[in-house]
BAKOLZA-663745 format. One record per residue: residue in three letters; chain; residue number from 1; x, y, z of N, C-alpha, C in turn. Coordinates in steps of 0.1 Angstrom, whole numbers, plus 5000, padded with zeros to 4 digits. Layout:
// residues N
<r 'ALA','A',NUM,<X,Y,Z>,<X,Y,Z>,<X,Y,Z>>
...
This chain:
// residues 96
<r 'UNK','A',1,<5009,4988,5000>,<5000,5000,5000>,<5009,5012,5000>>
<r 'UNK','A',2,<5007,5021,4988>,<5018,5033,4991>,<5010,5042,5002>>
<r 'UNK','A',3,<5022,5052,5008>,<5020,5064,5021>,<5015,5074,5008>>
<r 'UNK','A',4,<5010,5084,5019>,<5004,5097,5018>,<5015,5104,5021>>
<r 'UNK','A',5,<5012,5123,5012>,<5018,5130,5018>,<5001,5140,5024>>
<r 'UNK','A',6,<5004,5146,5034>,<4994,5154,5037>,<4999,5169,5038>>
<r 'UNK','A',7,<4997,5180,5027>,<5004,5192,5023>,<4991,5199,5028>>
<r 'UNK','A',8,<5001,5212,5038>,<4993,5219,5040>,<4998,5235,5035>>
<r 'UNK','A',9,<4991,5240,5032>,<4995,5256,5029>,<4986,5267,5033>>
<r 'UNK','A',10,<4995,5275,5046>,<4988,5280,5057>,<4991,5298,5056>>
<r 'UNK','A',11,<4985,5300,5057>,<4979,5321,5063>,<4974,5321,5079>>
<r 'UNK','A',12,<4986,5322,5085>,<4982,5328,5101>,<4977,5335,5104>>
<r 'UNK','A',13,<4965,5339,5109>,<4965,5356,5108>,<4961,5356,5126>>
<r 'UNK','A',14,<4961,5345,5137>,<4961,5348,5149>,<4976,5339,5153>>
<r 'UNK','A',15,<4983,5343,5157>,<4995,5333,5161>,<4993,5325,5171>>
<r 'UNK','A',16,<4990,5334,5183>,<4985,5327,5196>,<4978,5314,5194>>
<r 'UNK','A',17,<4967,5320,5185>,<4955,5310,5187>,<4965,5294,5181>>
<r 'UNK','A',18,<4974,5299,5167>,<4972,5288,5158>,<4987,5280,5163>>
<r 'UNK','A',19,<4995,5288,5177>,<5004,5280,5183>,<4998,5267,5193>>
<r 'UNK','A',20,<4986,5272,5197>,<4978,5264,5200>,<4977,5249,5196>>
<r 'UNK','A',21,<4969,5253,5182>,<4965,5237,5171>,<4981,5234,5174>>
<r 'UNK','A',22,<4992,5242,5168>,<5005,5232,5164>,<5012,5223,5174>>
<r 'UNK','A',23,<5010,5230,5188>,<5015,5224,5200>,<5002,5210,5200>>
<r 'UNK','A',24,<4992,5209,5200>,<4977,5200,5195>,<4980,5189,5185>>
<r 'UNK','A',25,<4983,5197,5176>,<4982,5182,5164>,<4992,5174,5162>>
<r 'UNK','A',26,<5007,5180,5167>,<5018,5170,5163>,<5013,5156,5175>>
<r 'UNK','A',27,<5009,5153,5186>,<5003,5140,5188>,<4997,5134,5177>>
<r 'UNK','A',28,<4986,5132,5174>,<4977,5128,5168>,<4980,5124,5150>>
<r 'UNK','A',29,<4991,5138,5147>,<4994,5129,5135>,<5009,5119,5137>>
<r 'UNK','A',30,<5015,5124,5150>,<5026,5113,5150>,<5015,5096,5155>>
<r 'UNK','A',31,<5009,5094,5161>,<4995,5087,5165>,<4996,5077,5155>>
<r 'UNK','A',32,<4990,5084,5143>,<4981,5079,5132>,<4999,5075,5119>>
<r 'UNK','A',33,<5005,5075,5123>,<5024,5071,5118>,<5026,5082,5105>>
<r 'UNK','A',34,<5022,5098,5112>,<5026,5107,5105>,<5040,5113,5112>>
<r 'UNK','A',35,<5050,5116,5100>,<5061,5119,5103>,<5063,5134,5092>>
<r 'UNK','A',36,<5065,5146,5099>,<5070,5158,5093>,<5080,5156,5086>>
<r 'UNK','A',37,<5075,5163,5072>,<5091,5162,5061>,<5099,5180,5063>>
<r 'UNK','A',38,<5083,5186,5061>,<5086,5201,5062>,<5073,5208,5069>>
<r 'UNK','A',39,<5078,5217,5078>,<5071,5226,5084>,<5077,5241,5088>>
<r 'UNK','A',40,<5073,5247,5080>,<5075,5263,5077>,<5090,5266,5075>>
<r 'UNK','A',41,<5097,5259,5068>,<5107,5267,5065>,<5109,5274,5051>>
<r 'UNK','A',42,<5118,5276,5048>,<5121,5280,5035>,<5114,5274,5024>>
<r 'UNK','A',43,<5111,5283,5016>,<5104,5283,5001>,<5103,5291,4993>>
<r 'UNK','A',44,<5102,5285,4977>,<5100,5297,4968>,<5081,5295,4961>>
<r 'UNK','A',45,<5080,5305,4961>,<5064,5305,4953>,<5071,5304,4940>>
<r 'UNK','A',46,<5064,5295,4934>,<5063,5295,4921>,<5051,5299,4912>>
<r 'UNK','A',47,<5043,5291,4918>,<5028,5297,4909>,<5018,5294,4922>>
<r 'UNK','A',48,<5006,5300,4921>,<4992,5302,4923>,<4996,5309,4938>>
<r 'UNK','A',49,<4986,5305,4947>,<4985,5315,4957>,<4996,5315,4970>>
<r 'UNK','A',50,<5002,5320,4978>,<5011,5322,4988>,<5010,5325,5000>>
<r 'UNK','A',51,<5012,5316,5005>,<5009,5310,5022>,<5021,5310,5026>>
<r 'UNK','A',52,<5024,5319,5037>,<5037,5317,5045>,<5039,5304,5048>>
<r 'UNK','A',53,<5030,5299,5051>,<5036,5285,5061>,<5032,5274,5054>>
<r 'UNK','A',54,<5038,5262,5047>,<5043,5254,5042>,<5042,5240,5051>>
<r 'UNK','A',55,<5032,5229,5051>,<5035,5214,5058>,<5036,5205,5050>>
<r 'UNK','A',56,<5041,5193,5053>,<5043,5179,5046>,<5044,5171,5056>>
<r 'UNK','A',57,<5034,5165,5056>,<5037,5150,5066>,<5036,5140,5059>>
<r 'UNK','A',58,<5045,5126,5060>,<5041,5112,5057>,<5035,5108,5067>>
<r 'UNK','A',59,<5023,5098,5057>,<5017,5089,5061>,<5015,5075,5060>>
<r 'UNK','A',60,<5020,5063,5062>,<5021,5051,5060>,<5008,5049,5052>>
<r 'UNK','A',61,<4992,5057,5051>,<4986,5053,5035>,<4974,5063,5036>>
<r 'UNK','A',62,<4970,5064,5026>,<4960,5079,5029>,<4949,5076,5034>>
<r 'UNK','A',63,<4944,5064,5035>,<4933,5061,5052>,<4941,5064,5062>>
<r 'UNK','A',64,<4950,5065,5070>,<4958,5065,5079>,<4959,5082,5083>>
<r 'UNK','A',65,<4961,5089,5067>,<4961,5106,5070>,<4945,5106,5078>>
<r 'UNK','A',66,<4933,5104,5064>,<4922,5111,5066>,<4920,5105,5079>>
<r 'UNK','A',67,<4924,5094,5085>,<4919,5090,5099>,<4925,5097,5108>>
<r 'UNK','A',68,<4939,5105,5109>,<4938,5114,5118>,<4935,5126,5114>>
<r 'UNK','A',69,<4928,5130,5106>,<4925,5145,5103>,<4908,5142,5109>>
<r 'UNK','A',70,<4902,5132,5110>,<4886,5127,5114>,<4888,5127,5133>>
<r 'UNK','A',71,<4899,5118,5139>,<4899,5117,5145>,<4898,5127,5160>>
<r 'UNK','A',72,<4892,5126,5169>,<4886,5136,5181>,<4898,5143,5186>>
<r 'UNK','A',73,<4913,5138,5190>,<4927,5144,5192>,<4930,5159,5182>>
<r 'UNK','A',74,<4926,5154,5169>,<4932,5163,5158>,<4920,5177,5157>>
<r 'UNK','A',75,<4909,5172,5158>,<4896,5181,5157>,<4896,5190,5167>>
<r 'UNK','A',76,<4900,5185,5181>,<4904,5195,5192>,<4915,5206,5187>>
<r 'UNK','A',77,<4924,5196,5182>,<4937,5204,5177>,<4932,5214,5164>>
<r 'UNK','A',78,<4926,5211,5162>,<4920,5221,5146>,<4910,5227,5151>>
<r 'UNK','A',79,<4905,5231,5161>,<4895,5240,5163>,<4900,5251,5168>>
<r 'UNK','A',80,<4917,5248,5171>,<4923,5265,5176>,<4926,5272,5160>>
<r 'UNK','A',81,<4928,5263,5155>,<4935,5267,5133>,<4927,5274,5132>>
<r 'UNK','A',82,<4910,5272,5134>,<4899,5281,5125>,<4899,5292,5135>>
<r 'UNK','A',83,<4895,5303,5126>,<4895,5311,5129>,<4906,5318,5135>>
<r 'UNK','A',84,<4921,5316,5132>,<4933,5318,5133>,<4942,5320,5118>>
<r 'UNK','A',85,<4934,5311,5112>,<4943,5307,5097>,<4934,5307,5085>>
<r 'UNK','A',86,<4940,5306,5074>,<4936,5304,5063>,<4943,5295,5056>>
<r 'UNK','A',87,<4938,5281,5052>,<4944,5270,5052>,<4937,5260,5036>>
<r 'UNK','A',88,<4945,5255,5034>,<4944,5248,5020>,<4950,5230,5025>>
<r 'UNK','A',89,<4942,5220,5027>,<4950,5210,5029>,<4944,5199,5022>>
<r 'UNK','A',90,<4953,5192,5016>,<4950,5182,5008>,<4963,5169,5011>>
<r 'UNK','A',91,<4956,5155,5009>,<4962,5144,5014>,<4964,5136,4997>>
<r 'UNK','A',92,<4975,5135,4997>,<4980,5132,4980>,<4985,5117,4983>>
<r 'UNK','A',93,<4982,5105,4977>,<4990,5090,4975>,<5002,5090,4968>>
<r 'UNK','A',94,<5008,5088,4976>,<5024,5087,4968>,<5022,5076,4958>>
<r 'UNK','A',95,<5033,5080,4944>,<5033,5068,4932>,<5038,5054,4941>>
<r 'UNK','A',96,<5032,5045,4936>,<5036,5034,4936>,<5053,5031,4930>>
């Protein structure tokens, strides 16, 4: 079964709040055998829209992401994001 990546591309606009989720969610995706490739560092925009903040987690397979993005740990952890952020996330199957 190939892993997931789960890419996020993030607009802070409360910090407080959204230090919150980040201190929150790394359980739940390390949990579910999510491992950070990249979180907010360096990047270049190439094309479409531009989000300071930048994530990549693997996932051992994309039921494994969407089950911790469902599960009650991460939901807690994602209810400080809203209304903090402006967020684009999408869970992609790596090629075989």
């Amino acid at each position: 079964m190939p892993g997931a990546l789960w890419i996020a591309h993030v607009e802070v606009t409360d910090a407080e709040a959204y230090g919150r989720y980040a201190k929150l969610a790394g359980g739940p995706i390390a949990d579910h055998g999510g491992k950070f490739l990249a979180r907010g560092g360096r990047y270049v925009q190439l094309e479409g829209n531009d989000r300071a903040r930048n994530v990549v987690a693997r996932f051992p397979s994309l039921e494994a992401a969407v089950a911790c993005y469902n599960s009650p740990a991460y939901q807690e952890a994602l209810s400080h994001a809203k209304g903090a952020s402006i967020r684009d996330l999408v869970v992609v199957e790596e090629a075989e």
